[in-house]
Phi, psi and omega in degrees: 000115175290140188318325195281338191289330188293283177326314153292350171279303191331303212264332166292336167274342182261026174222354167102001189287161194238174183036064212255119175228150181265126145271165194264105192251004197291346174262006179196038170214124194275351226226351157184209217199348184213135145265165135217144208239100184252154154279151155253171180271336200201165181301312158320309149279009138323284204303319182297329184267348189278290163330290184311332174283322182285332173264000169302317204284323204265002168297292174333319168110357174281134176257151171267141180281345197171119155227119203265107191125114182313189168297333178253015223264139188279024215188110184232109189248132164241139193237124195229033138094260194309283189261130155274127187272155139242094201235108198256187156248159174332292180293322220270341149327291140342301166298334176278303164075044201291314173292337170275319171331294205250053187284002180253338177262156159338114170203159184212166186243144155293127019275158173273000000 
């Protein structure tokens, strides 16, 4: 597990996000190395929790490459290069489905 994928679980369970699982994208994404796949309870904590990862990641020296979703947005993606964040809300989780989406790589869920 690379430092940054480490940082990033941490600091999303340790903000509540919920049902936090990794896929390994690393054998078939040429552009990163991680998804995490998290719940928020509500769109504010998306967004809180979303923050909190950029700024955990920038103690670090890691920069984001792309953050994707508005204030309101039920879908929070921050992209830190290695890892990619997705940060859902319940339903709009469900609808999306990244993990069956990408059910043939490697995943596991955190904490393990």
């Amino acid at each position: 597990m690379s430092e940054l994928l480490d940082t990033v679980l941490k600091t999303v369970d340790e903000k509540l996000g919920e049902d936090i699982v990794v896929i390994d994208m690393s054998k078939v994404s040429p552009f990163t190395d991680y998804f995490v796949v998290a719940t928020a309870r509500n769109i504010r904590h998306a967004q809180s929790l979303a923050e909190a990862v950029e700024q955990e990641a920038a103690k670090y020296g890691y920069q984001v490459r792309l953050r994707e979703g508005e204030k309101d947005s039920t879908w929070v993606l921050v992209d830190l290069n290695e890892v990619i964040v997705h940060i859902f809300t319940a339903d709009t989780r469900k609808v999306y489905r990244l993990e069956a989406l990408w059910a043939d790589q490697p995943q596991y869920s955190y904490p393990r």
